[in-house]
C-alpha positions as CSV (number, residue, x, y, z in Angstrom):
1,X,38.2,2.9,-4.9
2,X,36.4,4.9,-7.7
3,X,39.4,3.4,-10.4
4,X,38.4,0.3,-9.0
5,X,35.1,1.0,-9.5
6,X,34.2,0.6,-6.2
7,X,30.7,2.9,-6.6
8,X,30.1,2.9,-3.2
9,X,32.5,5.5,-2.0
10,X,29.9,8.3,-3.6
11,X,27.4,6.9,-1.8
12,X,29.9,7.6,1.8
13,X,28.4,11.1,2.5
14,X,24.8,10.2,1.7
15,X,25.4,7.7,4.4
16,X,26.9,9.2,7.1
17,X,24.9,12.2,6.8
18,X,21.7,9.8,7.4
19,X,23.6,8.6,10.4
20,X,24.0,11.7,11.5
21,X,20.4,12.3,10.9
22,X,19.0,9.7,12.7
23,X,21.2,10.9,15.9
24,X,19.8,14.2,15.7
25,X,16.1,13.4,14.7
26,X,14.2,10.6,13.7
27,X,11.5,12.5,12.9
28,X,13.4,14.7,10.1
29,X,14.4,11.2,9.1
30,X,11.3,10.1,8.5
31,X,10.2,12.8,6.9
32,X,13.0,12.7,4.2
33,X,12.2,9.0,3.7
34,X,8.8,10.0,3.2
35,X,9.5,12.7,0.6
36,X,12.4,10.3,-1.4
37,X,9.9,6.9,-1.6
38,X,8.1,8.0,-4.3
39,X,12.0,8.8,-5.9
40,X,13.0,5.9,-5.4
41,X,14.7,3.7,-7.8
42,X,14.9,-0.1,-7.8
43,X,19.1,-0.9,-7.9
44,X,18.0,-3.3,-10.8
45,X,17.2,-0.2,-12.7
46,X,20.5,1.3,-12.1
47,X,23.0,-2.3,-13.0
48,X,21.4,-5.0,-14.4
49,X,23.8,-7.1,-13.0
50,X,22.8,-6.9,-9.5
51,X,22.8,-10.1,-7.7
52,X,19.4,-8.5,-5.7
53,X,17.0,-5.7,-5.7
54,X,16.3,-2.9,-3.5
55,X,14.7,0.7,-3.6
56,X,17.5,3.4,-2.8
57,X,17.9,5.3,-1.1
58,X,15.1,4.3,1.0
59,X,15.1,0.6,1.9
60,X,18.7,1.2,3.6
61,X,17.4,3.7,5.8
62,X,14.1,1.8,6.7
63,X,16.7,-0.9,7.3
64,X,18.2,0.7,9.7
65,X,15.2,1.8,11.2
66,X,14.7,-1.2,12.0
67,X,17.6,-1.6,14.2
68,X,16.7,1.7,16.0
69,X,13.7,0.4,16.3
70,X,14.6,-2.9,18.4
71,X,17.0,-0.5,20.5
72,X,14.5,1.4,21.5
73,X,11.6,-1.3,22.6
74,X,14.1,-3.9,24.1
75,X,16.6,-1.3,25.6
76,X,15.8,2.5,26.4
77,X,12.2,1.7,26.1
78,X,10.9,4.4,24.7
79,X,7.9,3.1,23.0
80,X,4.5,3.9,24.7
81,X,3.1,0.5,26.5
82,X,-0.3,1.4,25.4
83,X,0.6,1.4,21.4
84,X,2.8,-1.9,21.7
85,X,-0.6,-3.4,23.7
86,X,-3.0,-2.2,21.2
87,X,-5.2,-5.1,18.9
88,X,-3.7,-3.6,15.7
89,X,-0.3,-4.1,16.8
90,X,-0.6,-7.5,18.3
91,X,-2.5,-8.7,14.8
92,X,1.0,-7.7,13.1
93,X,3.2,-8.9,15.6
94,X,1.5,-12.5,15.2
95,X,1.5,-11.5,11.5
96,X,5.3,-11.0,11.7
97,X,5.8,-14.3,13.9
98,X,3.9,-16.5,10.9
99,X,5.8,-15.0,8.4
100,X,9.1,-16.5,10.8
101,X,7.2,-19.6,10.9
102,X,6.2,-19.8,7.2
103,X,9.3,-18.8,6.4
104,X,11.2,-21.5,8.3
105,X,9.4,-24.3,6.1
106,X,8.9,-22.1,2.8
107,X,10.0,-23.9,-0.4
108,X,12.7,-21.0,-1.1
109,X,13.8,-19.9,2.5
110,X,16.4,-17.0,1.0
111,X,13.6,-15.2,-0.9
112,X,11.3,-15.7,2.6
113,X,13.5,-14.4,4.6
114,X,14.2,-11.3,2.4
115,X,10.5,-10.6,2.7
116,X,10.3,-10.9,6.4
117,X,13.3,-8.7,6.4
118,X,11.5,-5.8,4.4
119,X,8.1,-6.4,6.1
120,X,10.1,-6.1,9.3
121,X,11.9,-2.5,8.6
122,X,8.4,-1.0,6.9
123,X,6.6,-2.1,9.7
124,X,9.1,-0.5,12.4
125,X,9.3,2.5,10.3
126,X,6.1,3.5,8.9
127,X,3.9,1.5,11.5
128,X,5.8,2.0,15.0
129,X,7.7,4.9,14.5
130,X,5.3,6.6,12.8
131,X,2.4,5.8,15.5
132,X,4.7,7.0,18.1
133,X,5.3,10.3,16.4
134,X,2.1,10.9,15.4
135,X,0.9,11.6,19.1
136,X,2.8,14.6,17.8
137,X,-0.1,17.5,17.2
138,X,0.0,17.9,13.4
139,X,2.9,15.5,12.2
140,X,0.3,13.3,10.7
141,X,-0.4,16.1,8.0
142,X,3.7,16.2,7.9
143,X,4.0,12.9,6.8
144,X,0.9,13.2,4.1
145,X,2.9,16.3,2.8
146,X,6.0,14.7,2.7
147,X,5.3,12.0,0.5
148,X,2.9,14.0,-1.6
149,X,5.8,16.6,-2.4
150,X,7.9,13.7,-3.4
151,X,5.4,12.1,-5.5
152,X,4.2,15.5,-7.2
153,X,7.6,15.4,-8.7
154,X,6.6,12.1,-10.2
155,X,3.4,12.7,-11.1
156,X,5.2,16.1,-13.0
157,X,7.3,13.8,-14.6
158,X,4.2,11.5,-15.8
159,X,2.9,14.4,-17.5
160,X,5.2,15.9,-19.4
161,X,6.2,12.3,-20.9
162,X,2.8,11.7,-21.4
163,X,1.5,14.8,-23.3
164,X,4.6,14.4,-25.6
165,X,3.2,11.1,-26.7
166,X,-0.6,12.3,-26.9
167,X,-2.7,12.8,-23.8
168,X,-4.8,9.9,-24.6
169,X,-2.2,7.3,-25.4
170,X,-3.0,4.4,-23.1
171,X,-0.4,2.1,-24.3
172,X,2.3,5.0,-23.4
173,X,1.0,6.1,-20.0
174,X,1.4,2.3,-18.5
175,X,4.7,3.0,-18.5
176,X,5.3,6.4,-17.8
177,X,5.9,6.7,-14.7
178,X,9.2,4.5,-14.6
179,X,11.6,3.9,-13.4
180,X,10.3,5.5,-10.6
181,X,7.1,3.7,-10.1
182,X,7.2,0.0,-12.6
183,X,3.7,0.8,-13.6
184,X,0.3,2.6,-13.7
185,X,-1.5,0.6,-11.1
186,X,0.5,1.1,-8.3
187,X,1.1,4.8,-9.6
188,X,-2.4,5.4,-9.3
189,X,-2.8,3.3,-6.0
190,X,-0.7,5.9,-4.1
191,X,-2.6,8.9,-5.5
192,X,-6.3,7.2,-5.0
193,X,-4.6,6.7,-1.1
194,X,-3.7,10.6,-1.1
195,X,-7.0,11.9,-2.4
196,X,-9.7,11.8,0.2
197,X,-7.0,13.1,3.2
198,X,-5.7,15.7,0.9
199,X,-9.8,16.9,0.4
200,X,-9.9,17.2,3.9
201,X,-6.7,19.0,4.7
202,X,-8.2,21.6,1.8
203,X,-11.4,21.9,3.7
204,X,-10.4,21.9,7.2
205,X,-10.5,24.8,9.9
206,X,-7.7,24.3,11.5
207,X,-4.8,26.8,11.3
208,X,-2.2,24.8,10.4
209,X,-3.9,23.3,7.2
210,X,-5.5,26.5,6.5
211,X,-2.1,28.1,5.9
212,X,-1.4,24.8,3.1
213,X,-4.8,25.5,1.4
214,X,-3.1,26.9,-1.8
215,X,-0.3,24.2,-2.2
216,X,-2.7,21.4,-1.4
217,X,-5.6,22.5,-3.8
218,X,-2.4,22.4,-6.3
219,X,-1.5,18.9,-4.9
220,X,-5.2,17.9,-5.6
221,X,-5.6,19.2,-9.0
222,X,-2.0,17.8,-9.6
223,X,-3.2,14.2,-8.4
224,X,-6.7,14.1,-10.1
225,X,-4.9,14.8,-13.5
226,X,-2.5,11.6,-12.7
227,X,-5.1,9.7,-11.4
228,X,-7.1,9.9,-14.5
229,X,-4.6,9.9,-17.2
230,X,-2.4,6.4,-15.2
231,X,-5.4,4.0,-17.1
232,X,-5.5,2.4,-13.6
233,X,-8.7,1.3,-13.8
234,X,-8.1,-0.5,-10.3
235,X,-7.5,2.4,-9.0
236,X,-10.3,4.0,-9.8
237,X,-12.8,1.2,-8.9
238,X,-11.7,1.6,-5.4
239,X,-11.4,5.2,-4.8
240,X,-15.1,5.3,-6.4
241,X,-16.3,2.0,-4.2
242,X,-13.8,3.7,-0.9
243,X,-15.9,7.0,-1.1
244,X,-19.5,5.2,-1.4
245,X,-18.7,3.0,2.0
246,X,-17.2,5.9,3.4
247,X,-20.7,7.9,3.0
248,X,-22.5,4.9,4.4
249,X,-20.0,5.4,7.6
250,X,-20.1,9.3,7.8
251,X,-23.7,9.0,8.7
252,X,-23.1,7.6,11.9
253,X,-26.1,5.1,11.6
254,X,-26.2,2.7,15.0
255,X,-23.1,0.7,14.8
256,X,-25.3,-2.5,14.6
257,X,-26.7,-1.9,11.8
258,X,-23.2,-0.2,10.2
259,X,-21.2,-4.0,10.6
260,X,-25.2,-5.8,9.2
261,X,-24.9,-3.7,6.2
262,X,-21.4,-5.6,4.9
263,X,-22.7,-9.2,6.2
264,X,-25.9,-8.3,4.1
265,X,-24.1,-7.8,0.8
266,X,-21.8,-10.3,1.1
267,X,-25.0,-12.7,1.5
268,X,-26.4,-11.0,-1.6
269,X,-23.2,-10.9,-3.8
270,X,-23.0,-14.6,-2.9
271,X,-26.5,-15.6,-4.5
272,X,-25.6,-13.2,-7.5
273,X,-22.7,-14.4,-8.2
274,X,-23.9,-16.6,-11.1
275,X,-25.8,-13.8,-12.8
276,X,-22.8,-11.3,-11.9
277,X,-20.5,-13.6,-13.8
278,X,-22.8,-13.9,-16.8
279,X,-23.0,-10.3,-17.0
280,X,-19.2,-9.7,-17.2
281,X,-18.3,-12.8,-19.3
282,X,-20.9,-10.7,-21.8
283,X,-19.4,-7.6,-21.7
284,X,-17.0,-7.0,-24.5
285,X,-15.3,-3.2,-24.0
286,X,-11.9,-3.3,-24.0
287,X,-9.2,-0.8,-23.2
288,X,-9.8,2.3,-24.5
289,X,-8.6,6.3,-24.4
290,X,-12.0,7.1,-23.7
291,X,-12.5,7.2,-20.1
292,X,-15.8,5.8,-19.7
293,X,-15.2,2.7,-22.1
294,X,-12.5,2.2,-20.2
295,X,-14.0,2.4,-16.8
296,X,-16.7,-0.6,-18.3
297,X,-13.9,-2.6,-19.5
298,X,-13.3,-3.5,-15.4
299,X,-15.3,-6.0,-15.7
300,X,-14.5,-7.7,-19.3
301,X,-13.4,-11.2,-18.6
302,X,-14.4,-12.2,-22.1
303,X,-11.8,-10.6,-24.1
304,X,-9.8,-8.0,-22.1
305,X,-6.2,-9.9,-21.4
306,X,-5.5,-8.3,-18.6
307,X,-8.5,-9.1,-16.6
308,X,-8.2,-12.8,-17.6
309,X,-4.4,-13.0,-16.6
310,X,-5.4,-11.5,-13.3
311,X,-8.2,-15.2,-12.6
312,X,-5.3,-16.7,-14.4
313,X,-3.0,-15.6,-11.2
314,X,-5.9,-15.9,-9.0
315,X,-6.8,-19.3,-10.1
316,X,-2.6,-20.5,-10.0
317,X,-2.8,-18.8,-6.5
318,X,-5.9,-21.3,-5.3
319,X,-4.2,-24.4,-6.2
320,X,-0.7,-23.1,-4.6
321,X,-3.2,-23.2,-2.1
322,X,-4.9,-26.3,-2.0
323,X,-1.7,-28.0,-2.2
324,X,-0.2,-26.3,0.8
325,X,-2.6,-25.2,2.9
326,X,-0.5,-24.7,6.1
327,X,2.2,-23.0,5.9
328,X,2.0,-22.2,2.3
329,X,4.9,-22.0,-0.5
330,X,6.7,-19.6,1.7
331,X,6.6,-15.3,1.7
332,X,7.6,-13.8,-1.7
333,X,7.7,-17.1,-3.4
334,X,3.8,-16.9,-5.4
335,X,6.4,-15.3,-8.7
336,X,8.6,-18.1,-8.8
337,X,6.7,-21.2,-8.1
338,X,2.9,-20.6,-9.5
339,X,3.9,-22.0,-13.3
340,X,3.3,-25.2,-13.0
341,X,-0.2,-24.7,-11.6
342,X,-1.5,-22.5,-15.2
343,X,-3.8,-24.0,-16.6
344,X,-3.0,-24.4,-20.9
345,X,-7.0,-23.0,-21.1
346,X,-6.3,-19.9,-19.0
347,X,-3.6,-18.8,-20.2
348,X,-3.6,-15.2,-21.9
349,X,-1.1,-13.7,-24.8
350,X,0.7,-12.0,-21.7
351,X,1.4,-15.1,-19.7
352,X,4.5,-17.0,-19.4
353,X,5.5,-20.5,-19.6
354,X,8.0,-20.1,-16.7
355,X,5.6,-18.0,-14.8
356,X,8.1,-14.9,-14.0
357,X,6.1,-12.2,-14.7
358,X,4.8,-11.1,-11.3
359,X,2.8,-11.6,-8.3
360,X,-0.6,-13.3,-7.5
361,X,-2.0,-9.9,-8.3
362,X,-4.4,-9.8,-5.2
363,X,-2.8,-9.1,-1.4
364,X,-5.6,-11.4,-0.3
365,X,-4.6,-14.7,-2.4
366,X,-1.3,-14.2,-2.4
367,X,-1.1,-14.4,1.4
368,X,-3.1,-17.7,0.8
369,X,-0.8,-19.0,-1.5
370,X,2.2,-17.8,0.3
371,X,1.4,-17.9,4.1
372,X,-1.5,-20.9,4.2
373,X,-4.5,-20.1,5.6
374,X,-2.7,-18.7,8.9
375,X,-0.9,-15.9,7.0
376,X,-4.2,-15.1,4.6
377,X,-6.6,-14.8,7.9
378,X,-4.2,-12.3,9.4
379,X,-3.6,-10.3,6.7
380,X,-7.4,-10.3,6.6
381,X,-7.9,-9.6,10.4
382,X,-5.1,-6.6,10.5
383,X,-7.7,-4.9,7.2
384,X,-10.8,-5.2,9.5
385,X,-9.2,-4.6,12.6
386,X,-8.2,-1.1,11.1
387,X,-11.4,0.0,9.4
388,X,-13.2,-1.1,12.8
389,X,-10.4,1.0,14.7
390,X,-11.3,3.7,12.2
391,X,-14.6,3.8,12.8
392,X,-14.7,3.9,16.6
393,X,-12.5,6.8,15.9
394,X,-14.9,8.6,14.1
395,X,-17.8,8.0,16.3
396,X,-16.2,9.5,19.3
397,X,-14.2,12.7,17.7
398,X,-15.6,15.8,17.3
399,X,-16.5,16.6,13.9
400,X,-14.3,18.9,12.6
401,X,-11.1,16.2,13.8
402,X,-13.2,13.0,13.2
403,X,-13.1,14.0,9.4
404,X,-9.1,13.9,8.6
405,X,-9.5,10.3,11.0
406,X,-12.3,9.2,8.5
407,X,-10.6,10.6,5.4
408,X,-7.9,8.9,6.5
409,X,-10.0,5.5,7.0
410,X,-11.0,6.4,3.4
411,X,-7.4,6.1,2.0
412,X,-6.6,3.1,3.6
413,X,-9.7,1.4,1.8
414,X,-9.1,2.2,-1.5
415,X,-5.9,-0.2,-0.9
416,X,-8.0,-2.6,0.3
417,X,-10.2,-2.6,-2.6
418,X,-7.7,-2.6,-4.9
419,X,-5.9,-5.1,-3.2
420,X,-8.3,-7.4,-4.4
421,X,-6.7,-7.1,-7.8
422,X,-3.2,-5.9,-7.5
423,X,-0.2,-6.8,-4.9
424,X,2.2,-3.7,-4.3
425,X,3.3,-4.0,-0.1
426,X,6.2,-5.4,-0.8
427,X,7.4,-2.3,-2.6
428,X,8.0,0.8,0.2
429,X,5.8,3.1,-2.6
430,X,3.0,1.6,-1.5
431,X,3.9,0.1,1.8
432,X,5.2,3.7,3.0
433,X,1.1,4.6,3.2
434,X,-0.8,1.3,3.9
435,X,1.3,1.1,7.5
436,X,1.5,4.6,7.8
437,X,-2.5,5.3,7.1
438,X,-3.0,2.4,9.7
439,X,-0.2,4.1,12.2
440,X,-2.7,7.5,12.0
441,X,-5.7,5.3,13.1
442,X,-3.7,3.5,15.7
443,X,-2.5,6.6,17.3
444,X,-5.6,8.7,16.7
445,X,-7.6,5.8,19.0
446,X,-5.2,6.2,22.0
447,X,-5.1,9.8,22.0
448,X,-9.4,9.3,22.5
449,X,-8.1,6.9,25.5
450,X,-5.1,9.0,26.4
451,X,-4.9,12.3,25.7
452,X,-2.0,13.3,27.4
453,X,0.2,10.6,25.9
454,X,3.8,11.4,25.3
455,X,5.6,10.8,22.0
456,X,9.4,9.4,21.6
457,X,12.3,11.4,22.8
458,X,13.2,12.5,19.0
């Protein structure tokens, strides 16, 4: 085999000794997963050649997850009745049976199915599993220091590369984080998710983070400095904008007027939104090395080229739209069908002809363009479904346990934020902590209802 050049047989041991892994503990499993995602590599990376792409080692195992998974809620039944009846799991069961459906008539069924495939095995490992386990006392820090040790090896990495070429070259810190993560967006996405629970953890009384207080004050510093020098300007839009709604929640104000407050600003951006728009097509700073200026460049869609491919996308995405309103173009197919709908006038020195250089760049359109209106709705129910879930959480805890619940709230919206501008659940980087942070909320609202829960046999 290996004269043949048959590459798998190294790859033998790795794989039966995740077998014998999963027979022996699915949570230790998880937990490696957890700590390799960030590692990950895309196989197109590795051979060029490759007739499809995949993150290894992790996507295999999350595969198979999968089929542990099915075992478990069609045969031993093992999965707690009041997690598989909860609103947030129903919303992505009926978002997994549209992605079927869409799927079925999508425009490019292989590529469809593919992505039902992975949203499938993320979902039943980082969303099922992961709920399940985490009526476990303390195994939802595990999983946030499981990942975080694996991505402070990145974010290590990052540096060193990056003060070799000068601290403050932007240009070289786009990229500096590959091949592990493809750029600085969603490199700095996972560390504005990380942030606000990690602040917590720091903070908190209880023993078991108290005895992580050094490592995770490390981990914090460690992510700041990536945070700041990734140039992910998204990224820090929505940890700043995450924080200021999560202040507005920590008061505990009367619920009422809590879900008035984003009704009222909605009705206020709305009537702005000509002056807004004047504002930014005014503003001229572009990308710079100097923080701030680059901050303000956000909103530059005068000059800056990146925010003007981005309404490039978004504006491809809305005709995608209009033309299939329904059932859409089919999941994962936004990359490969949006060039004819470019417009010669919006098109920037970064876009392409045959439209292969990415996604919608925005969860939200994306789902419009590739699920209809069906698959965008749901996708938008499952993000207010969880913040509501999160807040009901955080009005009934105690304080000192209600703050890691509303930290963790606090992760999940900087994704939502940024979602708004980027598209990165389709890679397990990112995926690994939207389902997961939503798995925490999930499992921290029945342990309010049932306390004495019980976990799965693992």
């Amino acid at each position: 085999m290996i004269s043949s050049e048959f590459i798998i047989v190294w790859l033998l041991p790795v794989i039966l000794g995740i077998v014998l892994l999963t027979a022996v503990s699915l949570e230790y499993l998880l937990l490696l997963t957890l700590f390799l995602t960030p590692l990950s590599i895309q196989i197109s990376y590795l051979s060029g050649s490759a007739p499809f792409d995949l993150s290894l080692p992790t996507e295999p195992v999350m595969a198979m997850l999968l089929f542990v998974t099915l075992y478990k809620i069609i045969v031993s039944r093992e999965f707690s009745p009041q997690l598989l009846r909860h609103p947030i799991t129903v919303i992505i069961g009926l978002y997994l049976l549209w992605t079927l459906i869409s799927s079925v008539f999508s425009t490019m069924p292989a590529v469809s199915f593919k992505t039902l495939a992975y949203r499938m095995w993320f979902i039943s490992g980082f969303y099922l599993i992961s709920a399940q386990l985490f009526s476990r006392e303390g195994f939802d820090r595990k999983y946030i220091y499981a990942y975080s040790a694996g991505l402070a090896i990145v974010v290590i990495y990052f540096l060193v590369r990056v003060e070799g070429a000068g601290m403050l070259n932007q240009r070289f810190a786009h990229s500096a984080s590959y091949p592990f993560y493809r750029d600085h967006t969603s490199f700095g996405a996972s560390m504005a998710f990380l942030l606000p629970p990690l602040t917590v953890m720091l903070f908190n009384r209880k023993k078991g983070d108290a005895r992580f207080r050094l490592p995770v004050a490390g981990l914090l510093l460690l992510f700041s400095a990536g945070l700041i020098f990734s140039y992910s300007r998204a990224a820090w839009v929505s940890l700043l904008a995450a924080l200021a709604v999560t202040f507005i929640i920590w008061l505990r104000i009367p619920k009422k007027l809590l879900y008035l407050i984003p009704v009222v600003l909605l009705i206020v951006i709305a009537l702005s939104a000509g002056r807004i728009w004047e504002k930014m097509d005014n503003t001229t700073e572009d990308s710079s090395a100097d923080l701030a200026r680059h901050l303000r460049s956000s909103s530059n869609i005068s000059t800056d080229q990146s925010n003007l491919e981005r309404i490039n996308r978004w504006k491809s995405a809305l005709r995608m739209f209009a033309e299939k309103p329904v059932a859409g173009w089919g999941p994962g197919t936004y990359q490969f069908k949006y060039a004819p709908f470019q417009r010669a006038g919006e098109k920037t020195i970064i876009s392409t002809d045959f439209g292969d250089a990415g996604n919608a760049h925005s969860e939200y359109l994306g789902a419009l363009s590739e699920g209809g209106l069906p698959g965008a709705l749901l996708f938008l129910l499952l993000a207010i479904a969880s913040v509501m879930t999160g807040i009901r959480v955080w009005y009934r805890e105690k304080r000192d346990s209600g703050y890691f619940v509303l930290a963790v709230l606090a992760g999940l919206m900087t994704y939502m934020i940024h979602g708004a501008m980027n598209s990165f659940l389709d890679s397990d980087k990112i995926a690994s902590l939207w389902w997961g942070f939503i798995a925490m909320l999930v499992a921290a609202d029945l342990k309010v209802q049932s306390p004495k829960s019980e976990g799965l046999k693992v």
